[in-house]
C-alpha positions in Angstrom: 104.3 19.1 51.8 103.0 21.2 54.7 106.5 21.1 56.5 107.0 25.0 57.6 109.6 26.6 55.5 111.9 28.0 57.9 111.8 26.5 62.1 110.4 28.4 64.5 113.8 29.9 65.7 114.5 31.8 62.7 110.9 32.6 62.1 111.3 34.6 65.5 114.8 36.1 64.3 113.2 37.1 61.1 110.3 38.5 62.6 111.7 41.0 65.2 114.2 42.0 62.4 111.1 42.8 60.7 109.7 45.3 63.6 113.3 46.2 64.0 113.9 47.8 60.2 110.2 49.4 60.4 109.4 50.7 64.4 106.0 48.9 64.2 104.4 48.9 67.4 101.2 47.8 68.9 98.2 50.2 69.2 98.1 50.1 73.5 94.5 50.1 74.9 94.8 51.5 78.5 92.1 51.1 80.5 90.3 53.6 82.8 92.3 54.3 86.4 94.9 51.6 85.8 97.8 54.3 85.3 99.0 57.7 85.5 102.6 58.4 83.9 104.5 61.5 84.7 108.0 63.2 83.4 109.3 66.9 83.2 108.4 68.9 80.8 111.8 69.2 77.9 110.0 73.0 77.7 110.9 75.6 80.5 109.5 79.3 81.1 110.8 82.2 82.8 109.9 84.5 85.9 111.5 88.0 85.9 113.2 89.3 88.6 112.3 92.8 89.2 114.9 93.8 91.8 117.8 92.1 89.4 115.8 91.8 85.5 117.4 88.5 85.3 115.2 85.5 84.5 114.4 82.7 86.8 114.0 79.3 84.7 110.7 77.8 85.6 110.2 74.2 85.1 106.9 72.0 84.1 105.5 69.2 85.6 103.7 67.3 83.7 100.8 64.0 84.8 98.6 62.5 82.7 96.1 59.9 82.4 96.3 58.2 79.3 93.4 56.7 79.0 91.2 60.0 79.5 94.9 61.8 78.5 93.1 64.5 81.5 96.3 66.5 81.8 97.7 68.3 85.1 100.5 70.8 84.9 102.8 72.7 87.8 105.3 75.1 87.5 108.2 74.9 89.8 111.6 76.5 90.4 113.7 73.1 90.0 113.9 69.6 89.8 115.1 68.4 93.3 113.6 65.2 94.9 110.8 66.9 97.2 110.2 69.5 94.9 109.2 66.1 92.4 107.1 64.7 95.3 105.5 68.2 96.1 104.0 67.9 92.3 102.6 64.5 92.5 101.0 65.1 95.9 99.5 68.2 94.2 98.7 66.2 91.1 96.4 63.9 92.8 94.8 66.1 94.6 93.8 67.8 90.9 92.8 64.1 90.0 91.3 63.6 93.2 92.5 60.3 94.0 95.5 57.5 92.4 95.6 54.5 90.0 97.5 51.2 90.5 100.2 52.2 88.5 102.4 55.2 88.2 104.5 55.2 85.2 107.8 57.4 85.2 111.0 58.7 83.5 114.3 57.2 85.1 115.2 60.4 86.4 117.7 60.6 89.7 114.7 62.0 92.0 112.7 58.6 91.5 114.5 56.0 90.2 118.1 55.1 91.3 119.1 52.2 88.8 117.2 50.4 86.2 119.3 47.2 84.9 117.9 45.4 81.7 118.0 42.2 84.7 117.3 42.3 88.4 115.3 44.3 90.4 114.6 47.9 89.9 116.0 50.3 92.9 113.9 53.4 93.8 114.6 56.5 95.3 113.8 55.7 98.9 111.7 59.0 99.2 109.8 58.0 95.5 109.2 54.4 97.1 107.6 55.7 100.6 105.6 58.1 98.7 104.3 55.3 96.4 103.5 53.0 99.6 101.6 55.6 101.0 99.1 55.8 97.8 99.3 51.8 97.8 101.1 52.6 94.2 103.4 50.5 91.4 105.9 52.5 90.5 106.8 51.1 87.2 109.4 53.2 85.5 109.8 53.2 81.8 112.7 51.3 80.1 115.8 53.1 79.1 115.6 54.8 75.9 111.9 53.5 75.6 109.6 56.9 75.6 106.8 54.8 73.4 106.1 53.1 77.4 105.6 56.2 78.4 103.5 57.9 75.3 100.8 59.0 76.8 103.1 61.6 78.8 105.3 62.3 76.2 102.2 63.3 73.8 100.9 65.6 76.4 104.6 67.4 76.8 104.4 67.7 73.3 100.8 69.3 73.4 101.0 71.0 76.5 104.4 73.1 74.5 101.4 74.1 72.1 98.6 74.7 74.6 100.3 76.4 77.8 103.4 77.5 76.7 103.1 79.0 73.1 99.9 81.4 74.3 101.9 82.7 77.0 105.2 83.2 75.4 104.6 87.2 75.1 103.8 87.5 78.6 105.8 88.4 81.5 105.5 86.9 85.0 107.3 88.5 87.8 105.7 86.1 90.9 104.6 82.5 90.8 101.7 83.0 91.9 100.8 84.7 88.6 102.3 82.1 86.4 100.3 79.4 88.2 97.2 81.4 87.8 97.7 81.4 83.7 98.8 77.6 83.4 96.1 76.8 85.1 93.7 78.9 82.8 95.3 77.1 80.1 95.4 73.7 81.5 91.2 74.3 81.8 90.8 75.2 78.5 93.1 72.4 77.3 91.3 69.6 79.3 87.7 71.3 78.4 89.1 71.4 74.5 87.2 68.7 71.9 89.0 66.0 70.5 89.8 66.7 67.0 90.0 62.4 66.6 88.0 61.3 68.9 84.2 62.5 70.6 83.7 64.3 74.1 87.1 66.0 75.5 89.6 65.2 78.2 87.4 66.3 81.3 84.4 65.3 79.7 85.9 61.6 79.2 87.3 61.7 82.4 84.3 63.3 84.6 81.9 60.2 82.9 84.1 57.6 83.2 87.9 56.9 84.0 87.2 59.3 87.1 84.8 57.1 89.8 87.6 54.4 88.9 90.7 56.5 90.5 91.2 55.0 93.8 90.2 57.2 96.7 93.4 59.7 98.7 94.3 58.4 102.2 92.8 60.3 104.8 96.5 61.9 105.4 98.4 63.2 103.1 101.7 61.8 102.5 104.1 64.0 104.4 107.8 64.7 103.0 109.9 63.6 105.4 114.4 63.3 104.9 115.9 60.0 107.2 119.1 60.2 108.8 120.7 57.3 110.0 123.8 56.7 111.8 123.7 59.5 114.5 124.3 58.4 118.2 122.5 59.9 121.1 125.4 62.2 123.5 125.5 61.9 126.9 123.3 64.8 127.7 120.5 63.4 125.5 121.2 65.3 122.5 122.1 64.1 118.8 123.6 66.0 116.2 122.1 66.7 112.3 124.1 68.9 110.4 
């Protein structure tokens, strides 16, 4: 009488089994500017060239703060490294300032390897950047999008919002396509919780906003280091 009837060793075995065989999960509570998470959008859409009539795939940003979920989208024409930094500069901006953490995908153009042990190794562009901001990168697990499910709502949502309305249209400049995301990502952010009271803006404007750390006076500035290059005789080096 009041032994435990199984030790604590297969009480533990038993139990993750249990979250195993039904995905249960905790309900996360994030807190207001502790954390902004980021990924590209699985959605693209298209620019017409008018010289050629070929389209130009055109792919989405996507930032968000999830304890506001305040939202901020950017079109660009790929995925390369600085084109990825270009976006979160731009992103905080929108925000006007930066949390502690930044939360990502383990894409190539920020995160170089993530072992299940040791230390993780960023890009060494993704890991200035985040010095300059005074920033955690803190990049989600692989095969884990529930770390990361604040973004990976808004993907969803921002498909629906952005995307869907403006499926009929045709762009032939960016300039024009920004101009309509943005006028979507407006009404998105303005739009009332159908869960929840107030909206996106209106959650963030009252309170996760006066939380965000403020931007450095400079703006981080993209910069590619080359190393191994020897200075000639006549003062010169060679790049490329």
């Amino acid at each position: 009488m009041g032994q435990p009837p199984v030790g604590y060793t297969k009480f533990c075995e038993d139990y993750q089994r249990h979250i195993d065989q039904y995905r249960l999960t905790n309900h996360l509570k994030h807190k207001p500017g502790v954390s902004i998470q980021v990924d590209w959008s699985g959605s693209t859409m298209d620019l017409l060239d008018t010289d050629t009539g070929e389209l130009i795939t055109v792919y989405l940003f996507v930032g968000t703060l999830p304890y506001s979920q305040y939202t901020y989208v950017e079109p660009t024409l790929d995925m390369k490294s600085d084109t990825w930094l270009r976006c979160h500069m731009n992103m905080f901006e929108y925000f006007g300032g930066t949390t502690i953490r930044l939360i990502s995908d383990n894409l190539k153009t920020g995160v170089i390897s993530h072992p299940k042990e040791g230390d993780i190794v960023l890009n060494e562009q993704y890991e200035s950047l985040a010095n300059h901001y005074v920033m955690a990168v803190m990049p989600a697990q692989v095969r884990k999008p529930k770390q990361k499910a604040a973004v990976e709502g808004a993907v969803g949502k921002i498909a629906m919002a952005v995307i869907a309305p403006l499926r009929n249209e045709i762009f032939t400049t960016m300039g024009e396509l920004k101009a309509a995301i943005r006028e979507k990502l407006e009404f998105y952010n303005a739009k009332p919780f159908q869960k929840r009271e107030g909206s996106r803006r209106l959650i963030f404007t009252e309170t996760e906003q006066e939380k965000l750390r403020p931007l450095p006076s400079i703006p981080y500035e993209i910069a590619e280091w080359v190393y191994g290059r020897t200075v000639k005789l006549d003062c010169h080096i060679t790049f490329q």
